[in-house]
N, C-alpha and C positions, 0 to 999 in steps of 0.2 A: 214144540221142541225147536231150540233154534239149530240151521244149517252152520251157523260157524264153528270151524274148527281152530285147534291152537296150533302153530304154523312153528318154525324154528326160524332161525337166521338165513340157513341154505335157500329153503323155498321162498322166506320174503325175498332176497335177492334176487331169485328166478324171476320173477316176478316183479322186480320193481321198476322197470321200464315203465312195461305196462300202467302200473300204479302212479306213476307220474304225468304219463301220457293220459288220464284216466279211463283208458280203454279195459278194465277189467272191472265183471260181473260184481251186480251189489252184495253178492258173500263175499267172493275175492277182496272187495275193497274194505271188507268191512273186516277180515282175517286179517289184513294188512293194517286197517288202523288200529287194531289188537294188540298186532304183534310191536309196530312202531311206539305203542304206547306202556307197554309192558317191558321192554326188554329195551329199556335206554343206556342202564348201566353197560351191557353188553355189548348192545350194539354200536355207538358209535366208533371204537376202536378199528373192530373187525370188521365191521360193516364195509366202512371207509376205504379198509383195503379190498376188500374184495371187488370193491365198486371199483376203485382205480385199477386192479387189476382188470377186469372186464371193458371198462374203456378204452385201459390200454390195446387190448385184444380188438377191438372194434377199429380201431384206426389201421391195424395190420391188413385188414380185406381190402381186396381192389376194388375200384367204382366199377360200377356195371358201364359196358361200352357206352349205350346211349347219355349217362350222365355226361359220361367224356366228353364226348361230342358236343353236345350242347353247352360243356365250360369253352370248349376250344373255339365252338362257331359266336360267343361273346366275345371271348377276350379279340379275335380279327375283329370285330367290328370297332374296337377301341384302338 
């Protein structure tokens, strides 16, 4: 009995960081090349926005302190 299951749109999204980074378990990846394989009519529309919505949202977080610092103690040295 296989572990993959059939995934929707939502959770491939959840998930597709992961699945590009390929940091997710071999059901995970394999749910995902399922779902990517299956649902093309659908998804690239929606996909697409939901992706740019969610990047958009990722540019809104602050850097963590330490990143700062270590951009600011480069750019003095230039």
């Amino acid at each position: 009995m296989s572990d993959i299951k059939e995934i929707g749109c939502e959770e491939a999204l959840s998930h597709l960081f992961e699945y590009l980074d390929r940091e997710l378990d071999a059901t995970r990846h394999a749910e995902m090349e399922q779902h990517l394989h299956a649902c093309r009519a659908c998804f690239l529309p929606e996909f697409e926005k939901r992706l740019k919505g969610q990047l958009g949202e990722l540019g809104q977080e602050p850097a963590p302190p330490e990143f700062t610092q270590r951009i600011k103690g480069l750019l003095r040295r230039f």
